[in-house]
FINUZA-856491 format. One record per residue (C-alpha): chain; x, y, z; residue number from 0. Coordinates in nm, 3 decimals. Example, Ala and Ser with C-alpha at 12.3 -4.5 7.8 and 13.67 -1.06 7.14 Angstrom:
2
mol, X, Y, Z, seq
A, 1.230, -0.450, 0.780, 0
A, 1.367, -0.106, 0.714, 1
end
This chain:
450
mol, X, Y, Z, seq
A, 7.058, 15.356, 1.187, 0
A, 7.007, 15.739, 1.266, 1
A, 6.751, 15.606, 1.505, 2
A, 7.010, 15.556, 1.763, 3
A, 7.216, 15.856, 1.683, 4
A, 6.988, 16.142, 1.858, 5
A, 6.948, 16.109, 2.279, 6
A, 6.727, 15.838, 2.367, 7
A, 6.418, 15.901, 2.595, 8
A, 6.273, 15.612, 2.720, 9
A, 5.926, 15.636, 2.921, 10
A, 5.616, 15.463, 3.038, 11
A, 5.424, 15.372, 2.728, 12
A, 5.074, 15.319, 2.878, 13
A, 4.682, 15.326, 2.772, 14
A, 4.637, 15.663, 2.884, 15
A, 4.907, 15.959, 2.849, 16
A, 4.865, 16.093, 3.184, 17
A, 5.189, 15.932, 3.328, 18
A, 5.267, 16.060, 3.719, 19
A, 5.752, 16.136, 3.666, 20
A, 5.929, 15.834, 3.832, 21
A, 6.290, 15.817, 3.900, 22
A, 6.528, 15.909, 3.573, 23
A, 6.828, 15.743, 3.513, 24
A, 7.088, 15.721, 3.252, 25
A, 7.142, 15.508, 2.985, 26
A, 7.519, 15.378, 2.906, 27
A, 7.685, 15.195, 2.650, 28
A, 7.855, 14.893, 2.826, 29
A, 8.115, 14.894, 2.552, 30
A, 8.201, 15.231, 2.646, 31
A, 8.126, 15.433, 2.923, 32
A, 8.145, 15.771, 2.740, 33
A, 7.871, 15.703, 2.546, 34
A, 7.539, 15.821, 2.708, 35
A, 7.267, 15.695, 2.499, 36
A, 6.963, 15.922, 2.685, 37
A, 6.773, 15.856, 2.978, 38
A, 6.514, 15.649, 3.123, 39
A, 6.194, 15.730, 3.357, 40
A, 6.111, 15.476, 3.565, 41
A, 5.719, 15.400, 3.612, 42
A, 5.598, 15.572, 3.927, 43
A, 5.374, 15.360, 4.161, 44
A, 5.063, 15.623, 4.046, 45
A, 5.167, 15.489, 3.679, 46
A, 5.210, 15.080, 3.800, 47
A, 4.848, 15.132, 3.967, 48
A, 4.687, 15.321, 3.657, 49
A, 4.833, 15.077, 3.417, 50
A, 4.697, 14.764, 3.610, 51
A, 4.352, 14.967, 3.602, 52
A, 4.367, 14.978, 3.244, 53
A, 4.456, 14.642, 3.151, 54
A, 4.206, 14.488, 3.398, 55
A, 3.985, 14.647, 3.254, 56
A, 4.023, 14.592, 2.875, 57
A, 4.073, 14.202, 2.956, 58
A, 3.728, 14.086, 2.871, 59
A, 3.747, 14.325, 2.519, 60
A, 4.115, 14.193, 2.442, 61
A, 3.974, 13.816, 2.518, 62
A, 3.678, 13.868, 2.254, 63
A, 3.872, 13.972, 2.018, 64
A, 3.874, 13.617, 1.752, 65
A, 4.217, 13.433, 1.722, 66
A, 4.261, 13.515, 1.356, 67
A, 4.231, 13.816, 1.438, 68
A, 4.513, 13.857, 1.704, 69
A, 4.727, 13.632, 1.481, 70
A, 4.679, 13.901, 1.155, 71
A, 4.801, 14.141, 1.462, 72
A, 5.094, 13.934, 1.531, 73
A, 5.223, 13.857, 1.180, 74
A, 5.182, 14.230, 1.088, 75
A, 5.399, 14.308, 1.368, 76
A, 5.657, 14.041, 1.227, 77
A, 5.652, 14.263, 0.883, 78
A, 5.691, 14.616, 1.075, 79
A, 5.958, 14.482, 1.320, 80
A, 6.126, 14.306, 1.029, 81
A, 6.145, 14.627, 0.792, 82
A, 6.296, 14.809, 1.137, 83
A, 6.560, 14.552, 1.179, 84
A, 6.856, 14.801, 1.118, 85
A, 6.692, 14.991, 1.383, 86
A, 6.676, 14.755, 1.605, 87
A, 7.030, 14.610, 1.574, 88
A, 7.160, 14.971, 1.631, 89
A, 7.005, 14.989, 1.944, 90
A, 7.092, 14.614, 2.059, 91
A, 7.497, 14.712, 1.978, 92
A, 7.489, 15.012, 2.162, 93
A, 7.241, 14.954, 2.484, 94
A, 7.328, 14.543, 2.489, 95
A, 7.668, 14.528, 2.345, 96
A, 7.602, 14.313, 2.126, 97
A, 7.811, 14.225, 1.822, 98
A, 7.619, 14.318, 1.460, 99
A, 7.614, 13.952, 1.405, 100
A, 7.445, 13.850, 1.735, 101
A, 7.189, 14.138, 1.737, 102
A, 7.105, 14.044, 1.376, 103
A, 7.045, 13.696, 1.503, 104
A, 6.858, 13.830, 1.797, 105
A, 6.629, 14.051, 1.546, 106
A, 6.549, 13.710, 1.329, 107
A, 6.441, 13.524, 1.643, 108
A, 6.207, 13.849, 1.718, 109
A, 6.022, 13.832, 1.416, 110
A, 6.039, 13.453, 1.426, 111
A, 5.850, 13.443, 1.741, 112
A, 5.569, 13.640, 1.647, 113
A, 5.526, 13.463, 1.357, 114
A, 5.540, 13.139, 1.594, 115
A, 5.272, 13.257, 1.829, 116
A, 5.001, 13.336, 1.509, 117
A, 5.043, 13.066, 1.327, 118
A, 5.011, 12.861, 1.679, 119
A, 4.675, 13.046, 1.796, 120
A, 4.537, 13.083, 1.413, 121
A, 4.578, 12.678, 1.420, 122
A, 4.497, 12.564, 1.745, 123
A, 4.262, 12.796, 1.947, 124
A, 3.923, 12.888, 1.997, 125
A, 3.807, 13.120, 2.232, 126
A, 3.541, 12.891, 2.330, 127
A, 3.773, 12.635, 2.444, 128
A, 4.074, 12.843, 2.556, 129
A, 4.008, 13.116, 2.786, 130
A, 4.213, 13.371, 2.876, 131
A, 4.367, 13.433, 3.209, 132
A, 4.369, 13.798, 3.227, 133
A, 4.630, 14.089, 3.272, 134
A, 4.944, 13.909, 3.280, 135
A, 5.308, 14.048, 3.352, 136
A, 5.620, 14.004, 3.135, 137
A, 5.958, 14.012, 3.276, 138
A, 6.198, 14.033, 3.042, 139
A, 6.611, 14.021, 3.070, 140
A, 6.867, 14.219, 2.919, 141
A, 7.074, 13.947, 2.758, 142
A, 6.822, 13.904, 2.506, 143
A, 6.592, 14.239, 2.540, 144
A, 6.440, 14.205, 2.171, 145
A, 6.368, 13.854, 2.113, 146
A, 6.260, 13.727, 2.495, 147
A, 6.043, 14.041, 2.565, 148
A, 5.928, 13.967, 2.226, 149
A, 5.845, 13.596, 2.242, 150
A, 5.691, 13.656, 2.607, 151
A, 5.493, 13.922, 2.501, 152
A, 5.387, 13.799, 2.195, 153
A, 5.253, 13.446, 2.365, 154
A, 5.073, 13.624, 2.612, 155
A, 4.915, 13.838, 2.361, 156
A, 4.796, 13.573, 2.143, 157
A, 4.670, 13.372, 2.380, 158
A, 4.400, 13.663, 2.441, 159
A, 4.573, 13.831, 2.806, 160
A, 4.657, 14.213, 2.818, 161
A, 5.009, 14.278, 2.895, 162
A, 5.217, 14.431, 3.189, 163
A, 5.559, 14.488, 3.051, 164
A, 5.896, 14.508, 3.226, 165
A, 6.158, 14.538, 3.057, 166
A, 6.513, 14.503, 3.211, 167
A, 6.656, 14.827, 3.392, 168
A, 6.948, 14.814, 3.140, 169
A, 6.812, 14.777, 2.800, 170
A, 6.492, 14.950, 2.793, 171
A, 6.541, 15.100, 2.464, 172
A, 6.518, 14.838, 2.257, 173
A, 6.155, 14.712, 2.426, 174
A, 6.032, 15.055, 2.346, 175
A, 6.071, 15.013, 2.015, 176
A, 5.932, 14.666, 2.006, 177
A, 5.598, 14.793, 2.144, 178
A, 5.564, 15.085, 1.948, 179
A, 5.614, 14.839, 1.641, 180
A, 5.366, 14.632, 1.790, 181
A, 5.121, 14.921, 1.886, 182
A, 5.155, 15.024, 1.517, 183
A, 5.047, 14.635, 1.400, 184
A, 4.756, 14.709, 1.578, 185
A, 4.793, 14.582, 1.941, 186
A, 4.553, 14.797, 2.128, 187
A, 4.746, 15.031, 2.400, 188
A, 4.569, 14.894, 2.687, 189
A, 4.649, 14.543, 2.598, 190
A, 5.045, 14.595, 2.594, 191
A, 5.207, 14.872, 2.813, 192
A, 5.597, 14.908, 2.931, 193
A, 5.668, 14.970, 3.278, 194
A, 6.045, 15.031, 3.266, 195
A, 6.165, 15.025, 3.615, 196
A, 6.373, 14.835, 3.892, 197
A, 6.305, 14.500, 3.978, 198
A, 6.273, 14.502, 4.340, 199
A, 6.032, 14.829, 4.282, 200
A, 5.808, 14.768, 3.960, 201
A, 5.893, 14.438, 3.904, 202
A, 5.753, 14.375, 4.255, 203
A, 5.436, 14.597, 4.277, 204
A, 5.293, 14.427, 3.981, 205
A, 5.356, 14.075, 4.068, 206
A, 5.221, 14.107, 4.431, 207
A, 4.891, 14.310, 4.310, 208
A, 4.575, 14.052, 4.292, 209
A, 4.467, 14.180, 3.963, 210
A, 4.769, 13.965, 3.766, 211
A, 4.652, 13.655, 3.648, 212
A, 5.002, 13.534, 3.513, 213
A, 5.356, 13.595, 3.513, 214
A, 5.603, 13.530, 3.291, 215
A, 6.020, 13.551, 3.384, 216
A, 6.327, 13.490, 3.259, 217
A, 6.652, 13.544, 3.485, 218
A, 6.784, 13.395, 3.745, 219
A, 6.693, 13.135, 3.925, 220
A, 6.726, 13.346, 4.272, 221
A, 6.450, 13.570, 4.141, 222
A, 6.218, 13.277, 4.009, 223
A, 6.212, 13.140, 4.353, 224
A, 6.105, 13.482, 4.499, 225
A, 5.822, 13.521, 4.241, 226
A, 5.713, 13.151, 4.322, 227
A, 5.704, 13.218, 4.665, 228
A, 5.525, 13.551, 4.606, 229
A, 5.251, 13.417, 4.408, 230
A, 5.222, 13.058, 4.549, 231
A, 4.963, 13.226, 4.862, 232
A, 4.737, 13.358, 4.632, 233
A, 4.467, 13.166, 4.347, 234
A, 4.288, 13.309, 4.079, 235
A, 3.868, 13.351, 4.071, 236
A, 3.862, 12.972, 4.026, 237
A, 4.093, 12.883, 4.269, 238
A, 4.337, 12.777, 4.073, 239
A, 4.713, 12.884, 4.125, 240
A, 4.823, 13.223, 3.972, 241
A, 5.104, 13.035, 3.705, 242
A, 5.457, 13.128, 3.700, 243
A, 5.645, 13.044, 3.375, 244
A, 6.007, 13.089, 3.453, 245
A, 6.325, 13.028, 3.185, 246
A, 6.629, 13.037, 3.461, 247
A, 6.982, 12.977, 3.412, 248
A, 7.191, 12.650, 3.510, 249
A, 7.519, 12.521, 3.590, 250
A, 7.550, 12.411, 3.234, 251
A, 7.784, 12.096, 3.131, 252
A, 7.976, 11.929, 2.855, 253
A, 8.087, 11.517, 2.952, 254
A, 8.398, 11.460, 2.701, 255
A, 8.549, 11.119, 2.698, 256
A, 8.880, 10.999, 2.547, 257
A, 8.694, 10.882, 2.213, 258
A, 8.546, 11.196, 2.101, 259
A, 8.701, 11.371, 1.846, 260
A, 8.910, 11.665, 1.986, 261
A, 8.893, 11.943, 1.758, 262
A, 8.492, 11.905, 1.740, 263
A, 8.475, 11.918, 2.118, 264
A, 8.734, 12.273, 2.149, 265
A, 8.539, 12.439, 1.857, 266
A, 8.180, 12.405, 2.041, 267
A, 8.340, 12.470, 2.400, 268
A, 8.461, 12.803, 2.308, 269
A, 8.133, 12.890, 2.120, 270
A, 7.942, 12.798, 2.349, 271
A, 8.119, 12.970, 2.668, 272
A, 8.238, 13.240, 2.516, 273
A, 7.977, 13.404, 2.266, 274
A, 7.793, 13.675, 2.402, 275
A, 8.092, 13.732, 2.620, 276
A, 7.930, 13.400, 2.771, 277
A, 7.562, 13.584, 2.901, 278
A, 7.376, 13.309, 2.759, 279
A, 7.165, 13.078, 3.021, 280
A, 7.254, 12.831, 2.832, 281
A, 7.607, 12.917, 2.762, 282
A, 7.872, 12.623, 2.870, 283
A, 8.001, 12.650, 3.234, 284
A, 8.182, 12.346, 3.320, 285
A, 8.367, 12.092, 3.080, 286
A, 8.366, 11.776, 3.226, 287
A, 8.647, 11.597, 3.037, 288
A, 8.862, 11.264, 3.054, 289
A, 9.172, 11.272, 3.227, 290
A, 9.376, 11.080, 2.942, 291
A, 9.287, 11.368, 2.685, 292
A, 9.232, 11.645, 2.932, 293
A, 9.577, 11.849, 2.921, 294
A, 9.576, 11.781, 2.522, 295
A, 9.227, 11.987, 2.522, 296
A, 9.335, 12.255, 2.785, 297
A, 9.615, 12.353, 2.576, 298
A, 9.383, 12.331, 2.270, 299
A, 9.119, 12.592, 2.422, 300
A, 9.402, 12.808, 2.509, 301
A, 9.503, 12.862, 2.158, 302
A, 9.141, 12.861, 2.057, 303
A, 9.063, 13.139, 2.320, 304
A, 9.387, 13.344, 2.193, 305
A, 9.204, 13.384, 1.871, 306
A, 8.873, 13.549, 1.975, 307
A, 8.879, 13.939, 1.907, 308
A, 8.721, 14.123, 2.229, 309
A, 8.642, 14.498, 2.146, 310
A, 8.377, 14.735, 2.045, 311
A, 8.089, 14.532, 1.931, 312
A, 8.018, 14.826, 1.682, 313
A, 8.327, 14.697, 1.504, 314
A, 8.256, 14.413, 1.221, 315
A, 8.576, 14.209, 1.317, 316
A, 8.465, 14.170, 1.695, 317
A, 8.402, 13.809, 1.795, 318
A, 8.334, 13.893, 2.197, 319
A, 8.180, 14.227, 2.303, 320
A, 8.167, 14.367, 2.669, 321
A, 7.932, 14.267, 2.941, 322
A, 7.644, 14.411, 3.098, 323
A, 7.754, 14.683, 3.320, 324
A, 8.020, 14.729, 3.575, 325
A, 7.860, 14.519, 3.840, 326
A, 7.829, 14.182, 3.592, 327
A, 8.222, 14.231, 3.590, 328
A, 8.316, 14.269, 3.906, 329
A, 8.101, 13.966, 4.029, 330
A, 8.310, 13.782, 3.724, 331
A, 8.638, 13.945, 3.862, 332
A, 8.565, 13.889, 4.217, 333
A, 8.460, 13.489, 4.119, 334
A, 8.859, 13.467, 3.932, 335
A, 9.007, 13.585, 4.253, 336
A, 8.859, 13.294, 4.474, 337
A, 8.934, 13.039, 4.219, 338
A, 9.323, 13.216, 4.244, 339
A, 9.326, 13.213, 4.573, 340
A, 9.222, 12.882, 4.590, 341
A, 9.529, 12.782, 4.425, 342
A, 9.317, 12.666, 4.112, 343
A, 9.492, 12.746, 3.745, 344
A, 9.339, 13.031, 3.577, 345
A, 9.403, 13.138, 3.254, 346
A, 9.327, 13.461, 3.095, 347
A, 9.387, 13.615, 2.701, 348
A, 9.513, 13.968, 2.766, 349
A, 9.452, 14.263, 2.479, 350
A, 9.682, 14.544, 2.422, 351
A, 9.460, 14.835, 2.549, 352
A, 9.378, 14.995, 2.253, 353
A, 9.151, 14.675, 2.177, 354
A, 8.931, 14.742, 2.451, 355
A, 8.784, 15.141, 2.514, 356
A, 8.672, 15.235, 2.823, 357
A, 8.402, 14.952, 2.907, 358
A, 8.316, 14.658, 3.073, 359
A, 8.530, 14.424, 2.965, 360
A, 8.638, 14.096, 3.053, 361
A, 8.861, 13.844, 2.895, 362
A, 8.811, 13.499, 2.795, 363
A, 8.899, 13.281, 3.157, 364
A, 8.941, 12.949, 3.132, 365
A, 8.978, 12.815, 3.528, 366
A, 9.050, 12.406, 3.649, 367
A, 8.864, 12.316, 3.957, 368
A, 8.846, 11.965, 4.131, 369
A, 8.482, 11.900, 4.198, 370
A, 8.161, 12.112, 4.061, 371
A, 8.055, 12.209, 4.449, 372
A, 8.330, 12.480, 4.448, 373
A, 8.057, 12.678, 4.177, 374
A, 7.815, 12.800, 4.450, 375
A, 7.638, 12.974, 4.172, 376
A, 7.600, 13.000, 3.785, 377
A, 7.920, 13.269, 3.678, 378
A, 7.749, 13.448, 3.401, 379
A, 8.028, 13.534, 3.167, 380
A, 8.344, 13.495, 2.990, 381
A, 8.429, 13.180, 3.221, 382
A, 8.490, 12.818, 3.152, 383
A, 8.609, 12.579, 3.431, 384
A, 8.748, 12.231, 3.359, 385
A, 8.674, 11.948, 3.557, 386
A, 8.881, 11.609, 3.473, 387
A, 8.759, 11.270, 3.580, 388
A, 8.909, 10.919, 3.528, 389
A, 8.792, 10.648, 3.335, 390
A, 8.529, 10.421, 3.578, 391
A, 8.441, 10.793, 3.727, 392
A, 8.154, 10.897, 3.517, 393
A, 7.869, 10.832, 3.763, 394
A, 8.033, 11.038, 4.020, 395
A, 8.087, 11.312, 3.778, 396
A, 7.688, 11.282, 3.669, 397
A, 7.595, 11.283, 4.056, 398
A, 7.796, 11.615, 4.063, 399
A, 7.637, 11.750, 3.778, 400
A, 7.289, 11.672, 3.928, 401
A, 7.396, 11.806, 4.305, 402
A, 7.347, 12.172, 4.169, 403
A, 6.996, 12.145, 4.131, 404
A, 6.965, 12.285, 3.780, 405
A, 7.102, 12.290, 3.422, 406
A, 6.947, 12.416, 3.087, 407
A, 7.180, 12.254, 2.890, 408
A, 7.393, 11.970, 2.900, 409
A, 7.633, 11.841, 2.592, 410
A, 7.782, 11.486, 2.541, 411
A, 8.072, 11.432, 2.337, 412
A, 8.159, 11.048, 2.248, 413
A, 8.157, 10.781, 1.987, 414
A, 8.145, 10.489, 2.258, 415
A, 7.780, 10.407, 2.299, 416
A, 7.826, 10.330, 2.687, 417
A, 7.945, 10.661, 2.748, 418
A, 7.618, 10.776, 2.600, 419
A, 7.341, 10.600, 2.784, 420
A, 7.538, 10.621, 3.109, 421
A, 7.445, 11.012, 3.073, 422
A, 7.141, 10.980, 2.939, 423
A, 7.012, 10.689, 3.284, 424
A, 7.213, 10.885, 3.520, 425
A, 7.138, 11.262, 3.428, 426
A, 6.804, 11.498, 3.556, 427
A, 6.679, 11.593, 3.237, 428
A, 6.788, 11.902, 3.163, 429
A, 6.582, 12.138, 2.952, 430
A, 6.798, 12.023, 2.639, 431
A, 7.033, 11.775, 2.606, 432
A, 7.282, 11.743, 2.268, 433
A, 7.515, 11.500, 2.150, 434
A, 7.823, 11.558, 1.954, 435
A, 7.707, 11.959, 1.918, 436
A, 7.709, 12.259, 2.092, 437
A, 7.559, 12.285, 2.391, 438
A, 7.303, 12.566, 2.364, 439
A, 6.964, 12.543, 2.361, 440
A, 6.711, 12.529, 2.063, 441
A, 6.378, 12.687, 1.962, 442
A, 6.200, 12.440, 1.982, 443
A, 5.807, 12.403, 2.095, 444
A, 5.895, 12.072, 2.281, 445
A, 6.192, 12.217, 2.440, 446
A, 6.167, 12.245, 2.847, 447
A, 6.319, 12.554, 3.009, 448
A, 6.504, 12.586, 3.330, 449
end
């Protein structure tokens, strides 16, 4: 724990130690905005160029290197990040805002994906047969900062390719840490380096430069289309396609009809929407439910909602902690006041002050709209809309569902059969589908992503 306690200094972590001073910024606590944590120095474009240099080339060394070998790499970073798990969940509560038992979760899916990736490439590959691609870039989000940049990096890795790291501008802390863990297992410096940095800046440099053989992203699905596009003129020394592997978010969905059981369906709404203050991709957005049971499970979420604890995450009784940073709530806040003015029901749980320090807080919202084309976008946070249909209206509501374009998740809740495999003809695939549970998304290796 007295890891977090002293300033935190986040830099470039590269092959070589010359590193040219990019931009520094701050680093808050979005629970509370008197906390400073340190400061963070952005990679400079002398540092993006050097770093690209380096991994280039170390790619035929890092490729050579025998898959037991990189798997013994992996699982010993497993052990080290394991044994630093305190660590890590200090820095996850105070640069994510995460709750203790979210960022312990978070650390067990770290640790779990390494240990995924070796056993994977100790089993299945052979250098012979499965070639590397080459220096590939890692963009990692802030809603998970430990166990996404983990898992991406740790694929990438083990599949033989020297790593470009960027981390998210918010929670660069954390991936530090994870690299110099993995840098201690024995992950040579020039085959993982951070590049902490903005998007539109870092981000960009290295996914436009021809030396990157592969990217890997998970955010929005705004940003996935831009890397597409930014990758889709160029091929690789075979001609093939530079590949983009992209995890986005969706317009997530729960159908509820008049036979399911009531209770089941409130419990997994609310954890689903509103854990992680709701900054899940594949948190719950819209809860599609029956008209003759709808008002019944409104006034059930509402009492359900009254009993979630928003606060400090650094406090054991907190169910919901804050959200990113001041901009995530104002596009939440400014999203509420359309629906208002709209003249669509919104209701919010309201703390007494004390509950809530100076952060970026926002309560549980639980909104009723009419159709699914008034959410122009995913709202990513503490927001669950309610959409009621009438028996005979399920294929409408479906066609709705599939009009957005997207979903990572979507959750069925019935005991009539017919409700069932009217979803299951009429719905396009989303990455996971789940019936009668929450609807969240699983690790699994035969699970698509967004």
């Amino acid at each position: 724990m007295d890891g977090c306690v002293a300033p935190l200094s986040v830099t470039p972590m590269m092959a070589s130690d010359s590193s040219v001073p990019g931009a520094l910024t701050a680093l808050r606590n979005p629970a509370d905005a008197a906390d400073r944590l340190g400061t963070v120095r952005h990679a400079s474009p002398q540092d993006v160029e050097e770093a690209l240099r380096a991994a280039q080339a170390f790619a035929r060394e890092w490729a050579a290197v025998t898959p037991r070998r990189r798997a013994d790499v992996l699982d010993q970073a497993a052990e080290l990040l394991q044994a630093q798990t305190p660590r890590c969940m200090s820095l996850l509560v105070r640069e994510a805002g995460k709750t203790w038992m979210h960022s312990l979760a978070e650390c067990r899916e770290a640790v779990d994906f390494l240990r995924y990736y070796a056993a994977q490439v100790r089993r299945d590959f052979d250098n012979a047969t499965h070639v590397a691609l080459g220096p590939v870039v890692c963009i990692s989000p802030w809603n998970f900062p430990l166990a996404i940049f983990v898992g991406q990096v740790a694929a990438a890795l083990a599949a033989g390719n020297p790593v470009l790291a960027k981390p998210a501008e918010q929670t660069p802390a954390v991936a530090a840490l994870a690299v110099e863990l993995m840098w201690r297992a024995g992950v040579p410096r020039a085959a993982l380096q951070l590049l902490p940095g903005a998007g539109p800046v870092v981000g960009q440099a290295l996914v436009e430069d021809t030396r990157v053989q592969g990217v890997m992203f998970t955010g929005s699905t705004e940003t996935a289309r831009r890397l597409q596009a930014a990758l889709a003129w160029r091929s690789d020394a075979h001609g093939r396609v530079v590949p983009l592997i992209a995890e986005t978010g969706g317009q997530n969905g729960m159908i509820v009809d008049s036979s399911a059981l009531l209770e089941q369906v409130v419990q997994d709404a609310v954890a689903s929407a509103f854990e992680a203050a709701g900054q899940r991709c594949s948190a719950l957005r819209v809860l599609c439910v029956q008209d003759d049971v709808a008002d019944r499970v409104v006034e059930m979420l509402k009492g359900a909602m009254a009993e979630i604890r928003m606060g400090a995450p650094a406090q054991l009784h907190t169910d919901m902690g804050p959200l990113i940073d001041e901009r995530a709530c104002q596009a939440i806040e400014a999203h509420v006041a359309r629906m208002q003015a709209a003249g669509r029901p919104v209701h919010r749980i309201r703390y007494p002050g004390s509950q809530t320090p100076d952060g970026c807080y926002v309560p549980p919202t639980l909104i009723e709209i009419e159709r699914l084309d008034e959410l122009q976008r995913e709202v990513f946070g503490p927001v669950l809309h309610v959409l009621r249909w009438r028996r005979g209206d399920l294929p409408a509501v479906l066609q709705q569902i599939n009009a957005t374009g997207y979903a990572l998740t979507l959750g069925v809740q019935s005991r009539i059969d017919d409700t069932i495999e009217q979803v299951v003809a009429g719905s396009l695939h989303p990455g996971h589908m789940g019936f009668d549970r929450l609807a969240r998304t699983l690790v699994d290796e035969r699970a698509h992503v967004g």
